[in-house]
PQR file of N, CA, C, O and H, with PARSE charges and radii, in Angstrom:
ATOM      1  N   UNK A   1       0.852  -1.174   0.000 -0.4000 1.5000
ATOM      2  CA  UNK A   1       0.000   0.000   0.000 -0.0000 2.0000
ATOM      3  C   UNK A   1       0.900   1.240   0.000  0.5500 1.7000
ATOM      4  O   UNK A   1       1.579   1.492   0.995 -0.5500 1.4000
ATOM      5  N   UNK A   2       0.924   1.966  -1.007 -0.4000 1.5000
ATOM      6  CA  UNK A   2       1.808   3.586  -0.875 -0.0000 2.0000
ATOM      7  C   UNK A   2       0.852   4.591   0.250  0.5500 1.7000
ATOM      8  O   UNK A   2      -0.151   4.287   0.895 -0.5500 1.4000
ATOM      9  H   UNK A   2       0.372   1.762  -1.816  0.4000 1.0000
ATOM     10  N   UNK A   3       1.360   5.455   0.203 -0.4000 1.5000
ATOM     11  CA  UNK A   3       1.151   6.579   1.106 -0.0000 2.0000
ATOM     12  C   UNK A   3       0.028   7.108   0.135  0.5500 1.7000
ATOM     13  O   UNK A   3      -0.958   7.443   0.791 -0.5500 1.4000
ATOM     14  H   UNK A   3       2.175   5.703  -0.321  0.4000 1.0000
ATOM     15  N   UNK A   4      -0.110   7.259  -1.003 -0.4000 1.5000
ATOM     16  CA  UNK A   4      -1.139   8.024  -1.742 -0.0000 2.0000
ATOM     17  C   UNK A   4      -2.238   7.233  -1.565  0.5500 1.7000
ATOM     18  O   UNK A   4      -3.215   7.763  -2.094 -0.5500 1.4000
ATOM     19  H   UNK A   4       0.690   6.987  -1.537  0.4000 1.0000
ATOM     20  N   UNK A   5      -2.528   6.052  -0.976 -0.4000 1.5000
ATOM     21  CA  UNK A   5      -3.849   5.352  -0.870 -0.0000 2.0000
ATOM     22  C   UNK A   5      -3.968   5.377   0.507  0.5500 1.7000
ATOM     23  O   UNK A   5      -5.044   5.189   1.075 -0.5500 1.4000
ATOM     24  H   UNK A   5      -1.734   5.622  -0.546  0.4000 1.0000
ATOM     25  N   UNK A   6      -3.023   5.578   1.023 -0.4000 1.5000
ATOM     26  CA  UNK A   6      -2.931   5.885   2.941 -0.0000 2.0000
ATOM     27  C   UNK A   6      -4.168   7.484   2.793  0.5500 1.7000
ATOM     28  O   UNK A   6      -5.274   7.883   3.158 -0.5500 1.4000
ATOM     29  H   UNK A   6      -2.149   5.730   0.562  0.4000 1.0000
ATOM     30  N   UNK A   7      -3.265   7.781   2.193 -0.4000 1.5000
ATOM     31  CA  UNK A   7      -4.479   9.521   2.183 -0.0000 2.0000
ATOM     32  C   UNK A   7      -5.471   9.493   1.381  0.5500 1.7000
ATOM     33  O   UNK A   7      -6.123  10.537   1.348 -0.5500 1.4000
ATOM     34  H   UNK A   7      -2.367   7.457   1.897  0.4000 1.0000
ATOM     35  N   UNK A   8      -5.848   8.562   0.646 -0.4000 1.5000
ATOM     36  CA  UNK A   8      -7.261   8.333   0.206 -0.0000 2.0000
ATOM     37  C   UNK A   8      -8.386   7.924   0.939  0.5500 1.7000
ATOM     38  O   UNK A   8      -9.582   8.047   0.677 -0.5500 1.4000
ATOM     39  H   UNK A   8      -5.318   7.715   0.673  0.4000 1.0000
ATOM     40  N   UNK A   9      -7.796   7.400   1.932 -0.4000 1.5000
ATOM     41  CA  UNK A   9      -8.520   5.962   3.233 -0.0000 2.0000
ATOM     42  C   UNK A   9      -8.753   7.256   4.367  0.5500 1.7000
ATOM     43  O   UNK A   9      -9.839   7.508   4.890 -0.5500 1.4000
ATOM     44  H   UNK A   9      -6.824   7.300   2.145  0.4000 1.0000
ATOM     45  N   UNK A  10      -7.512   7.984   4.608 -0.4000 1.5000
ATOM     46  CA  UNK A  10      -8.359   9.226   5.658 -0.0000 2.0000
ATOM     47  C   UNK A  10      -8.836  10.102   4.830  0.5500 1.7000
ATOM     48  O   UNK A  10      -9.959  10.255   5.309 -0.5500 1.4000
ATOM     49  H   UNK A  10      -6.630   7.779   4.184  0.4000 1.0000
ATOM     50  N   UNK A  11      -8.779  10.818   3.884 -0.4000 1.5000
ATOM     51  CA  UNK A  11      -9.839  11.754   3.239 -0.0000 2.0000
ATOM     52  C   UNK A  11     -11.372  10.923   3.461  0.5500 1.7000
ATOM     53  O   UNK A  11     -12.312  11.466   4.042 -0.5500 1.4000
ATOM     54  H   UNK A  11      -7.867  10.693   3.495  0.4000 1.0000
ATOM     55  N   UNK A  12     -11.431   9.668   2.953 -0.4000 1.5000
ATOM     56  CA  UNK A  12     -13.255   9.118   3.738 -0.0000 2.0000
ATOM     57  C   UNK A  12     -13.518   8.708   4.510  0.5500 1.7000
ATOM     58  O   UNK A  12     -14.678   8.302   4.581 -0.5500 1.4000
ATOM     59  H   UNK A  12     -10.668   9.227   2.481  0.4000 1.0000
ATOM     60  N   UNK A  13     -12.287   8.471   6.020 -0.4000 1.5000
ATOM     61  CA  UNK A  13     -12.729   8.610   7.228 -0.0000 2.0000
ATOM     62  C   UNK A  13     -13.420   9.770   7.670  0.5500 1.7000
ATOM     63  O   UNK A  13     -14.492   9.781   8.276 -0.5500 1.4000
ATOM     64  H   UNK A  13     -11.344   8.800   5.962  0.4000 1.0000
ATOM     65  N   UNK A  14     -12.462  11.132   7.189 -0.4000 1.5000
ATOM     66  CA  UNK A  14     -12.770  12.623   7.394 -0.0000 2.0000
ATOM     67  C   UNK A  14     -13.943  12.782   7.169  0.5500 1.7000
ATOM     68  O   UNK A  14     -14.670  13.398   7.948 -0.5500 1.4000
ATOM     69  H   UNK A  14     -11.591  11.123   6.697  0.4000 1.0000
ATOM     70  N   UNK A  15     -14.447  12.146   5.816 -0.4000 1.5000
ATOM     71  CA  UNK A  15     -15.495  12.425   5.061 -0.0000 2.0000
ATOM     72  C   UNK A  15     -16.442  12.184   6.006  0.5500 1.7000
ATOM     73  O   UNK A  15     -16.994  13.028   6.711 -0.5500 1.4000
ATOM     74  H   UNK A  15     -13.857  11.646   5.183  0.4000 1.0000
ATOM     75  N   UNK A  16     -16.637  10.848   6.001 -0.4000 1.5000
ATOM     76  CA  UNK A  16     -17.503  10.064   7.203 -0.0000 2.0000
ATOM     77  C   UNK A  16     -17.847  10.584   8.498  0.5500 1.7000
ATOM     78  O   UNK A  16     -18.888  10.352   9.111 -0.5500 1.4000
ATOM     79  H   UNK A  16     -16.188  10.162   5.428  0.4000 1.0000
ATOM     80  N   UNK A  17     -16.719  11.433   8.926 -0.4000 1.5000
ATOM     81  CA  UNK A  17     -16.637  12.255  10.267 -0.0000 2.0000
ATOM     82  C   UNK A  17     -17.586  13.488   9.789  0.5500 1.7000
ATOM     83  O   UNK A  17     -18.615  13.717  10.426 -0.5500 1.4000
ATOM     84  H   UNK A  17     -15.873  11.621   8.428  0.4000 1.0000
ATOM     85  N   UNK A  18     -17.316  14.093   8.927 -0.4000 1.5000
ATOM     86  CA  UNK A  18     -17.813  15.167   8.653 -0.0000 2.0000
ATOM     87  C   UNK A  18     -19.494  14.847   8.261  0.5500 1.7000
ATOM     88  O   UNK A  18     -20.295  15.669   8.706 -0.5500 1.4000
ATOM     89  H   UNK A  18     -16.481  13.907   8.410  0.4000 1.0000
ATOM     90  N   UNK A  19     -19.910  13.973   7.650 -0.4000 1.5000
ATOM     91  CA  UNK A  19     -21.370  13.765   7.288 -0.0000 2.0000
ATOM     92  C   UNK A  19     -21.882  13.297   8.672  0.5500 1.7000
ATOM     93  O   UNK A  19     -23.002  13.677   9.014 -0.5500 1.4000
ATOM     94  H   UNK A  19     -19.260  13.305   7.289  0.4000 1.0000
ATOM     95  N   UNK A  20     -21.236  12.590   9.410 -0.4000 1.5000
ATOM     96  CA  UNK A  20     -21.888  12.067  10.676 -0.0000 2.0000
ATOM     97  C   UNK A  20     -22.571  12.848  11.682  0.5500 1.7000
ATOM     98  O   UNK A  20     -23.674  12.615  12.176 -0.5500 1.4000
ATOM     99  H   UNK A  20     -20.326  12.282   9.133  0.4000 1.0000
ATOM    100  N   UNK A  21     -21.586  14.039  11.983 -0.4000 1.5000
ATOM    101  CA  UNK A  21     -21.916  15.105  12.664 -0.0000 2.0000
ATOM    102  C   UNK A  21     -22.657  16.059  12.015  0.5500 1.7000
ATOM    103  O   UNK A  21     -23.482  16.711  12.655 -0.5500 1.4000
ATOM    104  H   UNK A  21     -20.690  14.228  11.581  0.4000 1.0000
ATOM    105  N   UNK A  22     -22.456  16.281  10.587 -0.4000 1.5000
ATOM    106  CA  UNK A  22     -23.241  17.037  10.026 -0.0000 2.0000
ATOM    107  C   UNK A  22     -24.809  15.987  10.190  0.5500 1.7000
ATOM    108  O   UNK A  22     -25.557  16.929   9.929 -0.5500 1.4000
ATOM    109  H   UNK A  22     -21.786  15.751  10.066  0.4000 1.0000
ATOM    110  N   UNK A  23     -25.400  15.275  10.326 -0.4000 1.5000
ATOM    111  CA  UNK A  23     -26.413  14.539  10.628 -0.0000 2.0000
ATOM    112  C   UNK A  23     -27.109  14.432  11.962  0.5500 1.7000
ATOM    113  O   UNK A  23     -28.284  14.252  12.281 -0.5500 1.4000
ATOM    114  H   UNK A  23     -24.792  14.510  10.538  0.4000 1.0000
ATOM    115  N   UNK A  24     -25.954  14.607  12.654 -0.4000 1.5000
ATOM    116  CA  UNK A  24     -26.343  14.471  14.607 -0.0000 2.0000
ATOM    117  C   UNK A  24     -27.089  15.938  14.833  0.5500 1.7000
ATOM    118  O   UNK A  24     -26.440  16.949  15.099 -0.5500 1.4000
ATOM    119  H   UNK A  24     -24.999  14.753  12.395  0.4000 1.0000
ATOM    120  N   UNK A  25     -28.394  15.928  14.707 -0.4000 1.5000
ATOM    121  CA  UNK A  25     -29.246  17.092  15.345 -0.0000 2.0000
ATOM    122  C   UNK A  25     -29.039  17.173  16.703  0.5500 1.7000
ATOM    123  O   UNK A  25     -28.861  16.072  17.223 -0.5500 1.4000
ATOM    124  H   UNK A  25     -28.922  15.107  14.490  0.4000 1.0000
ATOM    125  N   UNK A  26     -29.001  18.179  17.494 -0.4000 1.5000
ATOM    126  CA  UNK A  26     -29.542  18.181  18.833 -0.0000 2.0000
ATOM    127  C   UNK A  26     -31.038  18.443  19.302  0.5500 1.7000
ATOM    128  O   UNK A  26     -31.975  18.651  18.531 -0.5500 1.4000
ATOM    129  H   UNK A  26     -29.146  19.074  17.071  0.4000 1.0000
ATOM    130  N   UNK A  27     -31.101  18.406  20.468 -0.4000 1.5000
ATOM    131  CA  UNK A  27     -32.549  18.742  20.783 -0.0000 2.0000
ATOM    132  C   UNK A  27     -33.498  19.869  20.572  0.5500 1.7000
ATOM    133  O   UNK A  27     -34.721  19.897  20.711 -0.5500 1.4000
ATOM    134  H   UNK A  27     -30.339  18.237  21.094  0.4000 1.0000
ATOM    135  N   UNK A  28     -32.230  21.261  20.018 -0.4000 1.5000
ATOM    136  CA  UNK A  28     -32.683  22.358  20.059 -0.0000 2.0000
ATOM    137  C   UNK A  28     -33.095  22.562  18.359  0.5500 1.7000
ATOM    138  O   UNK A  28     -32.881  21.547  17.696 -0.5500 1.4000
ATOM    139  H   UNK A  28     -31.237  21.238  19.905  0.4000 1.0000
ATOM    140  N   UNK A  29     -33.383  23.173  17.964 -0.4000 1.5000
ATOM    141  CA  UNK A  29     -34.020  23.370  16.617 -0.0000 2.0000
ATOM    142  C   UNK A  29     -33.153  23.589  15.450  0.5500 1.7000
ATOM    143  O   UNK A  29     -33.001  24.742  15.048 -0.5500 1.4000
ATOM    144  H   UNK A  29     -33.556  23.998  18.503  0.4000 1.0000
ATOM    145  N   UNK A  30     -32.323  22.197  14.617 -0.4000 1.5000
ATOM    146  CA  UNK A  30     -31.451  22.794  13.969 -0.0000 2.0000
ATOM    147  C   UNK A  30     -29.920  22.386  14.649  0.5500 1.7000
ATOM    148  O   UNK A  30     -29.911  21.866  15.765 -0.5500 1.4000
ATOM    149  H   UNK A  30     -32.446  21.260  14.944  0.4000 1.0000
ATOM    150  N   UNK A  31     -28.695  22.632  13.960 -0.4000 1.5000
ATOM    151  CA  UNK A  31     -27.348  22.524  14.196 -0.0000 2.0000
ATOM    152  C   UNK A  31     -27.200  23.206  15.338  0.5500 1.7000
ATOM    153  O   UNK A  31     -28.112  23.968  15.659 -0.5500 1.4000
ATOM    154  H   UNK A  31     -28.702  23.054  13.053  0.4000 1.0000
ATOM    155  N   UNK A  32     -26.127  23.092  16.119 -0.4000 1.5000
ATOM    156  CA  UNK A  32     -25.578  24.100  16.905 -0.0000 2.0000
ATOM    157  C   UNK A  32     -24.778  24.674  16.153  0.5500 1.7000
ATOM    158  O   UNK A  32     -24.799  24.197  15.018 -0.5500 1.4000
ATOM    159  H   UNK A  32     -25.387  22.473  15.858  0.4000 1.0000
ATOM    160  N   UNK A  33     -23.659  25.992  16.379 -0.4000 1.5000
ATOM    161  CA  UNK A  33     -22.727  26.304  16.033 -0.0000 2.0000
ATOM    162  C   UNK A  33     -21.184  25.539  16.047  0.5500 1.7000
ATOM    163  O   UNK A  33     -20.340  25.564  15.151 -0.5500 1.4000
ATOM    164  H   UNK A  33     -23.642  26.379  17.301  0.4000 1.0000
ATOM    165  N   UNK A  34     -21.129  24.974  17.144 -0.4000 1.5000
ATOM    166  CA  UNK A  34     -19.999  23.922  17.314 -0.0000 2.0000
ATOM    167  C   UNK A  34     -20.039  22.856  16.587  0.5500 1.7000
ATOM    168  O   UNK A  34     -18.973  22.344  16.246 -0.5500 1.4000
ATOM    169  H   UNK A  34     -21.814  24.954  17.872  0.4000 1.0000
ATOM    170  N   UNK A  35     -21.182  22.330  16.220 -0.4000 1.5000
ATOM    171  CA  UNK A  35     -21.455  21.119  15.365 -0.0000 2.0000
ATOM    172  C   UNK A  35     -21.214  21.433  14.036  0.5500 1.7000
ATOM    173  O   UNK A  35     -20.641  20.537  13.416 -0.5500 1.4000
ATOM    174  H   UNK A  35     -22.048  22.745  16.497  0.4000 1.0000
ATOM    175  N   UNK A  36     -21.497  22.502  13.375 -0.4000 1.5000
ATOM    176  CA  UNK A  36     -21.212  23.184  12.305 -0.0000 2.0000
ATOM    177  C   UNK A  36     -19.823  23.530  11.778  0.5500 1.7000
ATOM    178  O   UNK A  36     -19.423  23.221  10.655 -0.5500 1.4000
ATOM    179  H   UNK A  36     -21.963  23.229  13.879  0.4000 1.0000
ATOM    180  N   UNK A  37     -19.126  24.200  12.698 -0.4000 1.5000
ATOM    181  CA  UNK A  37     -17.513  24.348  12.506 -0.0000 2.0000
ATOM    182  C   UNK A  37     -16.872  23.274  12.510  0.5500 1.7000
ATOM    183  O   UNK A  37     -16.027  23.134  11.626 -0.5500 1.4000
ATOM    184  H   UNK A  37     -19.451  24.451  13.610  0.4000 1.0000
ATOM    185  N   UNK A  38     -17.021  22.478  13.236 -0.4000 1.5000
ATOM    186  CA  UNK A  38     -16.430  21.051  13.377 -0.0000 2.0000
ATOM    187  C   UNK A  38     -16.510  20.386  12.188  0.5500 1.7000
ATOM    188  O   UNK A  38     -15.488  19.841  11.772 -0.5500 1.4000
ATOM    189  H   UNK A  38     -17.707  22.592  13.954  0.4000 1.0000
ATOM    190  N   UNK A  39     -17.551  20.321  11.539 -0.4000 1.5000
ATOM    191  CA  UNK A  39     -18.167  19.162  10.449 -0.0000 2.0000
ATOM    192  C   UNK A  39     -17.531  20.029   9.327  0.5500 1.7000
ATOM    193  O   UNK A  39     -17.232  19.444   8.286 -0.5500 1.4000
ATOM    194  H   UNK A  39     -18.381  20.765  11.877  0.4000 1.0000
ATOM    195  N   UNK A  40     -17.268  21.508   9.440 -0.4000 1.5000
ATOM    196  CA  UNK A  40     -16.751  22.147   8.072 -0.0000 2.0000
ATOM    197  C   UNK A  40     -15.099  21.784   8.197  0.5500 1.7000
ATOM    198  O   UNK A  40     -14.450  21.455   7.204 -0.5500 1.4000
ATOM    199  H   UNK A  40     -17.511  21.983  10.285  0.4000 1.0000
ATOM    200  N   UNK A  41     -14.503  21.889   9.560 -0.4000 1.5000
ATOM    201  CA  UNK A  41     -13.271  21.570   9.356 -0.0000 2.0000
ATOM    202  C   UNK A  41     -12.503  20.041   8.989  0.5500 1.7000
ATOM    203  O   UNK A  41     -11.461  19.760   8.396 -0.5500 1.4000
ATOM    204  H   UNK A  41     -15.030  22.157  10.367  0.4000 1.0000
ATOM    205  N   UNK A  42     -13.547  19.242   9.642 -0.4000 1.5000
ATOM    206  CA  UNK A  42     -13.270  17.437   9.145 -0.0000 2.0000
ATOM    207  C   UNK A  42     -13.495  17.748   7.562  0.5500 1.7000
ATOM    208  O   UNK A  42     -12.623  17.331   6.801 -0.5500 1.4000
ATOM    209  H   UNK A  42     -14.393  19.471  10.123  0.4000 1.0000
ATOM    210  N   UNK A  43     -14.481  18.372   7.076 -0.4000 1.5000
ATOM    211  CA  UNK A  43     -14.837  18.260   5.587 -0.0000 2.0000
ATOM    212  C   UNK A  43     -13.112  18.979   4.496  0.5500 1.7000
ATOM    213  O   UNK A  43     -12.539  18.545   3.497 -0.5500 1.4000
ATOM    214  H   UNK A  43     -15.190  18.711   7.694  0.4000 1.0000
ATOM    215  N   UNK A  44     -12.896  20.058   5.296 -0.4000 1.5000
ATOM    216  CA  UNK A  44     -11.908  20.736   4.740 -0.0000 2.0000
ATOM    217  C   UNK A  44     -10.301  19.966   4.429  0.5500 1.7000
ATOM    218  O   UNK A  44      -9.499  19.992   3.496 -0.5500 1.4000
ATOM    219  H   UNK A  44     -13.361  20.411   6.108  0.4000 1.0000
ATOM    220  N   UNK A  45     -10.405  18.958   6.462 -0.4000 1.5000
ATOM    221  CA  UNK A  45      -9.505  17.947   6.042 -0.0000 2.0000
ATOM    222  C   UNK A  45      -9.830  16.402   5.175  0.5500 1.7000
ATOM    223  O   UNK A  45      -8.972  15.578   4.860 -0.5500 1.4000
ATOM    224  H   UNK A  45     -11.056  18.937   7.220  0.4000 1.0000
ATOM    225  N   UNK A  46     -10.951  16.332   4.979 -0.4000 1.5000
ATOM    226  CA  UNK A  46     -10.492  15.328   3.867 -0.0000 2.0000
ATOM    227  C   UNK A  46     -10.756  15.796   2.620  0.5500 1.7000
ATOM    228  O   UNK A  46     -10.626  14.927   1.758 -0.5500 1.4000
ATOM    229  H   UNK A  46     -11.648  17.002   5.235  0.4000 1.0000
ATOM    230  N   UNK A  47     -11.138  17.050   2.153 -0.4000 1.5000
ATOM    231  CA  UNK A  47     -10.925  17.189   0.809 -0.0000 2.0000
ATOM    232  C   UNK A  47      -9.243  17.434   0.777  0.5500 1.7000
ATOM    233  O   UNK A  47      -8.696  16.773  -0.106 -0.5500 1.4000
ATOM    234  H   UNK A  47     -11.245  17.756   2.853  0.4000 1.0000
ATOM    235  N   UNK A  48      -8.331  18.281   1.602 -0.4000 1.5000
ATOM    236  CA  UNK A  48      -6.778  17.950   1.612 -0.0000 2.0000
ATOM    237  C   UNK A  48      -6.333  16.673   1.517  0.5500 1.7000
ATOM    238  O   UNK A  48      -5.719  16.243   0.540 -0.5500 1.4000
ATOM    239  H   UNK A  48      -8.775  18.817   2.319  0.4000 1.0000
ATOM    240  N   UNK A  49      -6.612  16.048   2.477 -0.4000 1.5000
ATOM    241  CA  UNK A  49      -6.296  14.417   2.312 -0.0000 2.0000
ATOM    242  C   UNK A  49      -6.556  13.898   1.302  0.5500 1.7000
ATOM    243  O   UNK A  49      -5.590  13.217   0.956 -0.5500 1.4000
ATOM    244  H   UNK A  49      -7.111  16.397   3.270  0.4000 1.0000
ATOM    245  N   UNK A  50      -7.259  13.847   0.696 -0.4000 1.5000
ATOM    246  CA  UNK A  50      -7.965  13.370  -0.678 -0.0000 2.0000
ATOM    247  C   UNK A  50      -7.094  13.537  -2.093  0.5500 1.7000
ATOM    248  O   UNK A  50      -6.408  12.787  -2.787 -0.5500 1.4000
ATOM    249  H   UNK A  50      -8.043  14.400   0.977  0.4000 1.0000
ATOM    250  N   UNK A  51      -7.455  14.767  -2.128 -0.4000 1.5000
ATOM    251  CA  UNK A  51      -6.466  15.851  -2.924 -0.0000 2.0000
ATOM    252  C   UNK A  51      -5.404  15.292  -3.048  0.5500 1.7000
ATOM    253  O   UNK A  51      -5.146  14.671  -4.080 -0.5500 1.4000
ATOM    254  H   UNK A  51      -8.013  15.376  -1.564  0.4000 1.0000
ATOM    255  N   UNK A  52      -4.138  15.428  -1.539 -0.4000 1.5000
ATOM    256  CA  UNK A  52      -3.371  15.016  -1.563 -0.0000 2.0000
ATOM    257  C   UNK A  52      -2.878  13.472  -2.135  0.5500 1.7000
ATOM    258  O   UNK A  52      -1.774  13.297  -2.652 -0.5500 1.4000
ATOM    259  H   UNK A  52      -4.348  15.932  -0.701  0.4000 1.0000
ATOM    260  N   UNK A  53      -3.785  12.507  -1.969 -0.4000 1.5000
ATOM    261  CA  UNK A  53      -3.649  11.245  -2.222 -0.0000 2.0000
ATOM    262  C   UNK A  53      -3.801  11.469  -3.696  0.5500 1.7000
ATOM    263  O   UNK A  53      -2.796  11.517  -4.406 -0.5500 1.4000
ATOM    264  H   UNK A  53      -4.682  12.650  -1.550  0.4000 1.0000
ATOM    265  N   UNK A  54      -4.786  11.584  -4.102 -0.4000 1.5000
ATOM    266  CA  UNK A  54      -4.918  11.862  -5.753 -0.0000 2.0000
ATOM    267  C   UNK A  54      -3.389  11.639  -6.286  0.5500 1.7000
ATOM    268  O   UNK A  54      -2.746  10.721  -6.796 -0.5500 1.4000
ATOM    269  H   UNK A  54      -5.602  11.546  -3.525  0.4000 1.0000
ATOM    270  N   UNK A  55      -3.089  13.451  -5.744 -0.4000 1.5000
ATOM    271  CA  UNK A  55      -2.006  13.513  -6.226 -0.0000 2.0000
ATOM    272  C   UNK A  55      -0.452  13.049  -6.402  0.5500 1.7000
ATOM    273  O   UNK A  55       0.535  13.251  -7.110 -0.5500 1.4000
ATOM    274  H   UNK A  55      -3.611  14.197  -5.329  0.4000 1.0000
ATOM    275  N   UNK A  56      -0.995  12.133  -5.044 -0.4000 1.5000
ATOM    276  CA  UNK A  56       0.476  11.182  -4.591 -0.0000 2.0000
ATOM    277  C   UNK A  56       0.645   9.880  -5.476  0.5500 1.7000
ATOM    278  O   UNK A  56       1.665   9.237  -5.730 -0.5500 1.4000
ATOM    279  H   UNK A  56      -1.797  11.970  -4.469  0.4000 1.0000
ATOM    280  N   UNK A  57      -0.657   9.691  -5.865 -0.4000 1.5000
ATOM    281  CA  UNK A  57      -0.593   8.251  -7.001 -0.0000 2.0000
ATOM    282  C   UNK A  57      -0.017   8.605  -8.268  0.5500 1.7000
ATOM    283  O   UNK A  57       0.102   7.755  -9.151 -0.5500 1.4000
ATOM    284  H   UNK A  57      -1.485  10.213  -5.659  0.4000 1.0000
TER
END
């Protein structure tokens, strides 16, 4: 396994992280704010990760 499929495998963990939480409502009406930043920054790291792998193959 190279490193460019190593960063393909966490770009859709990230991914996964990021849709998961983007999915977890709370009780109150809608996202919180913390749930929101969070799910944009997992999203941000696996489009890098991703990217990166792409480009490592």
């Amino acid at each position: 396994m190279n490193f460019g499929l190593a960063l393909l495998l966490m770009g859709g963990f990230l991914l996964g992280g990021a849709w998961s939480i983007w999915r977890a409502d709370s009780d109150t009406k809608g996202r919180t704010g913390p749930q929101v930043v969070f799910a944009v920054i997992l999203l941000a790291g696996a489009v890098l990760a991703s990217v990166s792998g792409i480009l490592r193959m």
